[in-house]
C-alpha positions as CSV (number, residue, x, y, z in Angstrom):
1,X,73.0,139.6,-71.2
2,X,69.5,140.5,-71.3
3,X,67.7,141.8,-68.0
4,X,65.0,140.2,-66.9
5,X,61.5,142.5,-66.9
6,X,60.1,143.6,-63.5
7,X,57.1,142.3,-64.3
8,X,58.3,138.7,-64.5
9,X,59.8,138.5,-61.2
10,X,55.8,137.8,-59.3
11,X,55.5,135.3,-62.2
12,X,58.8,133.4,-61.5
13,X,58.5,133.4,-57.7
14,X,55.3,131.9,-58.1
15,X,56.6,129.4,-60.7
16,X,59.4,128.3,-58.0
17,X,56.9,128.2,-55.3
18,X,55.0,125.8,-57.1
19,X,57.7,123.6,-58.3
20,X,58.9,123.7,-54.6
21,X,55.7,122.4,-53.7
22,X,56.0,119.6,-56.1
23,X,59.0,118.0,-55.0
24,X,58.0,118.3,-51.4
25,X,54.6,116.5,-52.4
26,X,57.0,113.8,-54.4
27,X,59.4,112.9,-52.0
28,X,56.9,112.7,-49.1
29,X,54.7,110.3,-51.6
30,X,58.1,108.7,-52.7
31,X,58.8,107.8,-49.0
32,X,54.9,107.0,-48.0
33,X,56.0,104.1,-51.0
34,X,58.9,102.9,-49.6
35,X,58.4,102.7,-46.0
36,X,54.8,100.8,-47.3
37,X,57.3,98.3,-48.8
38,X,59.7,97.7,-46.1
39,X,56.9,97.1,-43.9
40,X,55.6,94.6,-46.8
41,X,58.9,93.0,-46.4
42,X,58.8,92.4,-43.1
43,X,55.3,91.3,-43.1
44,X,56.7,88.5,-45.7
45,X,59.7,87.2,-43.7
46,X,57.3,87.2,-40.8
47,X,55.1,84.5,-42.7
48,X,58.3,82.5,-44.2
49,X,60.2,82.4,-40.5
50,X,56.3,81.5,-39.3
51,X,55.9,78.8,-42.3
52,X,59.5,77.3,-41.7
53,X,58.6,76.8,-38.3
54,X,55.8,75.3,-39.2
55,X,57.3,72.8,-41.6
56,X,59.9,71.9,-38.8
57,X,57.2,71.3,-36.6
58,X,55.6,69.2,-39.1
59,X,58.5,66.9,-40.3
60,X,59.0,66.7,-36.2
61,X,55.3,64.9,-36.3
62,X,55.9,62.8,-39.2
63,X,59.2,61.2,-38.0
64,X,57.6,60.6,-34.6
65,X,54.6,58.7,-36.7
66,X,57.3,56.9,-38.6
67,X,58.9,55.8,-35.1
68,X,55.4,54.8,-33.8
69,X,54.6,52.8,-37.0
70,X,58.1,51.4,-36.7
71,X,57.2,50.3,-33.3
72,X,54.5,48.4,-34.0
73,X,55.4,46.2,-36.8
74,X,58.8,45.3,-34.4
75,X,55.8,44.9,-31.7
């Protein structure tokens, strides 16, 4: 097996250094991105829960017009 030269060893250190540094800088950007999309998520199913609500409301309104309408043709 062949040694490697003396003179290489600065040269890898700073090689693994680096490459250190680029998976730290990926995983925190890789986890910036994710917890950005979870909170988009939520965000989301905060808006449907607040537009089903909504729509409950709505059809609540609409039956009680239907009723009211209904009462005054009988009326």
């Amino acid at each position: 097996m062949e040694r490697i030269p003396e003179m290489m060893f600065p040269v890898l250190g700073v090689a693994v250094l680096g490459l250190t540094t680029i998976c730290v800088v990926a995983i925190v950007c890789w986890y910036r991105a994710r917890d950005k999309e979870l909170q988009l998520q939520r965000e989301m199913r905060i808006r449907e829960m607040e537009h089903q609500q909504r729509m409950r409301e709505l059809e609540v309104e609409r039956e009680k017009a239907k009723a009211a309408q209904l009462h005054e043709r009988i009326a």
